[in-house]
Each structure stands twice: as structure tokens, then as C-alpha cells.
N, C-alpha and C positions, 0 to 999 in steps of 0.2 A: 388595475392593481388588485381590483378584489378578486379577481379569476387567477393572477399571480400567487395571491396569500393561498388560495384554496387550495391550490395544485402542491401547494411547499408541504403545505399540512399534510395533505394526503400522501404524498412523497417520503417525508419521516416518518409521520406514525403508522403506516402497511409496512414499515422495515423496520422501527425500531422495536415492535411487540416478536421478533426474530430473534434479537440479540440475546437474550435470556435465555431463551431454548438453546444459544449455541454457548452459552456459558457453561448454562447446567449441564449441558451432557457431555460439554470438556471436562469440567472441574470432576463430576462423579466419575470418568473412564480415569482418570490421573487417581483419585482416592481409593478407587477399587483397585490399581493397578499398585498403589502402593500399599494396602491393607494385604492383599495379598502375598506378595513379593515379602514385605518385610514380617509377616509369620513365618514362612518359608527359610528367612536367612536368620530373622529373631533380629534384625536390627533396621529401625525405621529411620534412621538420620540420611542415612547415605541412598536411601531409595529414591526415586522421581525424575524428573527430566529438566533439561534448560528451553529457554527460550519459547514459552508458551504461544508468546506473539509470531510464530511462522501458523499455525493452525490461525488465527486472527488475518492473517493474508489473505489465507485460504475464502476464507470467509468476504470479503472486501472485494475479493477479485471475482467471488461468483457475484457479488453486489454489481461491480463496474459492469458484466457482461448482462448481468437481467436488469440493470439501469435501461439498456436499448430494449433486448430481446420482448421483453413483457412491456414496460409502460409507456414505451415509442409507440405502440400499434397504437393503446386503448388509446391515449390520449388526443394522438393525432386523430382518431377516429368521433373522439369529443369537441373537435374544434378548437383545440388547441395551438397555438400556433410553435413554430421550434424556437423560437426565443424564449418563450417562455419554459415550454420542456424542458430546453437545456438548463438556463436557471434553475427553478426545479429540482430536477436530476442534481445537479452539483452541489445546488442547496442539503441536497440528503445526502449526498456522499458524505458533506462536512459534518454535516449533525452525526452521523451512525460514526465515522472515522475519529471525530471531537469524544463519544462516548467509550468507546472503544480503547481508542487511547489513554483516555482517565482510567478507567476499570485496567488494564492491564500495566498503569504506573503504578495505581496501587497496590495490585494482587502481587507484580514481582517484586516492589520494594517488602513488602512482608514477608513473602515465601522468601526473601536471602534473608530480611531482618532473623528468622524461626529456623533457618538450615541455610548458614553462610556457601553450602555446594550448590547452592541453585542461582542464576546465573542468566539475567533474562538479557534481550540484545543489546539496548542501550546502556546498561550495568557492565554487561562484557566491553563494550567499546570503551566507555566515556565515565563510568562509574557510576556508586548512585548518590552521589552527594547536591544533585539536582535534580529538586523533580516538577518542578515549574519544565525546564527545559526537556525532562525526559519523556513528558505530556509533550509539549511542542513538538517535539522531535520524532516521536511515534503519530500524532496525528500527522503532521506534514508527507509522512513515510506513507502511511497508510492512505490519504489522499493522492500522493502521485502514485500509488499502486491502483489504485480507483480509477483517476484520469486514464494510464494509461492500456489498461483494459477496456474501457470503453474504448477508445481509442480505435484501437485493435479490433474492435468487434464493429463498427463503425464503416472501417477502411474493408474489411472482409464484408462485410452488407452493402457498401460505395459499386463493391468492384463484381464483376463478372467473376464465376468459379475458376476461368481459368486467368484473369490476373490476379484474382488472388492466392494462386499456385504461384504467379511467377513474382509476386509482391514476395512470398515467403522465400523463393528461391531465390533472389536479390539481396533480401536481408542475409539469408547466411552467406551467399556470397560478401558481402560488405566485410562482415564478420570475420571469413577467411582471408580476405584482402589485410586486413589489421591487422592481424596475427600474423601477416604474412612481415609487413611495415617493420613491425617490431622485432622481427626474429631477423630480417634479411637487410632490411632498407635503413630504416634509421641507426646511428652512432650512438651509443655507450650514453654520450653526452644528453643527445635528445631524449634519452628514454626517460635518464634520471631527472632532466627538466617536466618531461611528460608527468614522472613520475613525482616527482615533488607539486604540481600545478593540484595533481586528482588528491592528494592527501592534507591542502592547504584547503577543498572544497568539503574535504568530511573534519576539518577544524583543529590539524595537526600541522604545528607550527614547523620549520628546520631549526628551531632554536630550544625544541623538546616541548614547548608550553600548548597548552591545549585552548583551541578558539572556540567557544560555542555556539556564537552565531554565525559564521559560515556554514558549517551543515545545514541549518534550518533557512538560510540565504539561498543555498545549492536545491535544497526539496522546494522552497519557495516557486523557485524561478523554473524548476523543472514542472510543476502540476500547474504554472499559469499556462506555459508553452503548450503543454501536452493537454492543457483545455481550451486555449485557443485553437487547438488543430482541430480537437475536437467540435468546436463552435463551429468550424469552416466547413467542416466535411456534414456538419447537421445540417446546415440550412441549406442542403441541398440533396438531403435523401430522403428519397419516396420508399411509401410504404409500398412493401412487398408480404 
């Protein structure tokens, strides 16, 4: 357990002395972009962007792929075993993903409270009249965006270059098959059942009211899945 504790530690704090550098030099390219822009037109209300939290993706997802990329090798190479890696690893995803998501419930409920046009994701979807849930629901997002990066980078490290050409050519096949389903195969009736089942999962009732714990039930149950895959496909890759 104390070689567990040690590895968590070093797992969050080599990533979370990052988050700050990746704030500051959002936050400052967004203030210069509006300092500017709004001399230019002479009005600062209506300048800036929505939805800060997609650059925060950005960010999460290069996390999930240097989770393997970089501290798979050293670690393994320290005698580490993969159960514990993997713990670990997920352990940081949650701590960086848990921060992350507080700093960006906070920063967009202020940026609409000071310019009601700014508009972050969870505010556009769901409103911001919760922000207990709007934490919840951005870390959960941001964790199965984590899982399933890793994920991905996992199965492409699992596999030979050339099944992992034909793993990607699979996937878009699947992809075209469904669109195919949809467009040619299923009935009017199926779609809208389809289509009622996926909007019951993101907490939109048929009777207009809005559910807030299914979406975070639906991200729940999606980053266990996609780190249980991930768990399966760990304990049994070698290092290369």
C-alpha cells in the first residue's frame, strides 16, 4: 500500500503543477483577444467566446494519451506492477478532471453572471441554476473523455500497426452501418423510440422536465466500462 500511496502522489502532483500554465495562457490569449477586439469596435460586452471547457478537453485528452505514453514505460520499468499503474493513472485522471471541473464551474458561472452572452456547455444544455451538479457533470465528462483516450491509445499500443489500421477501419465501418440503420432499415417508430431512450440518458424527460441525475448515471456507467476495458487490455501489455 505504501508503494500505491507513493505512485498516486507522484501521479497528481507531476500533472497538476501543469494545470495552471494551461489556465494562464487560456485565460491571458481570451483577455488579450478581448482587450483588443473590443478597442477596435469600442465595445467590450458583446466580445469573447463560449464554451471554454472544449480547450479543457483538449487538455484531458492529451492527459489520457501521456497517462500510457510516458508513465507506463518509467513506471513499469521501476517495478511497478499494472494494477497498481492503472490505479494510479485513474487516480490522477480523477484528481486533474475533479480540479478542472471546479475551476471551470466556477470561471463560467461568473463569466455569464458579468456578460449574460457567454454561455459555457453545461449552462447551454441544463442551465446554471446548479452548480453542485454542474461540477459533477463536467468532472464525469471530463473523466470518461480521459478513460476513453487512454483507452484508445491502449488498444493502438495492444495491436500490431496493421490491426490497428484495420481496428480504425472497423470502427468507421460500424459507424457507416448506423447511419446506414437509421437512414434505410429502421421505421419512423424505432428511431423516435431510439431517439427518446438517448435523450432520457442526457436527463430530458417526454413530459418536458429535466432529470439531473441520469446524465451523470449515463457518464457514470460510461468511464467505469471504458476503464474496465482499459484495466483488461493493461494487464496485459508489454512494454515496447
Amino acid at each position: 500500500m505504501k508503494n500505491l500511496k507513493s505512485i498516486i502522489q507522484y501521479e497528481c502532483m507531476t500533472s497538476f503543477k501543469f494545470i495552471w500554465i494551461f489556465y494562464a495562457i487560456q485565460y491571458a490569449i481570451v483577455a488579450f483577444i478581448t482587450i483588443i477586439v473590443g478597442l477596435v469596435i469600442g465595445n467590450f460586452k458583446d466580445i469573447g467566446t463560449n464554451c471554454l471547457e472544449i480547450n479543457t478537453f483538449i487538455y484531458v485528452g492529451i492527459l489520457g494519451i501521456l497517462g500510457f505514453k510516458e508513465d507506463f514505460k518509467m513506471l513499469i520499468q521501476n517495478g511497478f506492477t499494472r494494477k497498481y499503474i492503472f490505479i494510479a493513472t485513474t487516480s490522477m485522471f480523477g484528481f486533474i478532471c475533479g480540479i478542472m471541473a471546479l475551476v471551470d464551474t466556477v470561471v463560467g458561472n461568473i463569466l455569464h453572471y458579468l456578460n449574460d452572452s457567454y454561455a459555457s456547455i453545461y449552462g447551454s444544455i441544463y442551465g446554471y441554476d446548479h452548480l453542485f451538479m454542474n461540477w459533477l457533470w463536467l468532472f464525469l465528462l471530463y473523466l470518461t473523455f480521459c478513460c476513453l483516450l487512454y483507452l484508445i491509445i491502449l488498444v493502438i499500443n495492444k495491436s500490431e500497426k496493421t490491426a490497428a489500421i484495420c481496428l480504425g477501419v472497423g470502427f468507421g465501418g460500424v459507424v457507416l452501418l448506423v447511419i446506414a440503420l437509421f437512414r434505410y432499415i429502421f421505421s419512423a417508430e424505432t428511431i423516435g423510440s431510439i431517439l427518446e431512450f438517448l435523450m432520457k440518458t442526457m436527463g430530458f424527460m417526454p413530459d418536458g422536465t429535466v432529470n439531473y441525475i441520469f446524465p451523470v448515471l449515463t457518464l457514470f456507467l460510461l468511464s467505469v466500462i471504458l476503464g474496465g476495458c482499459a484495466y483488461a487490455i493493461i494487464r496485459r501489455t508489454e512494454l515496447k
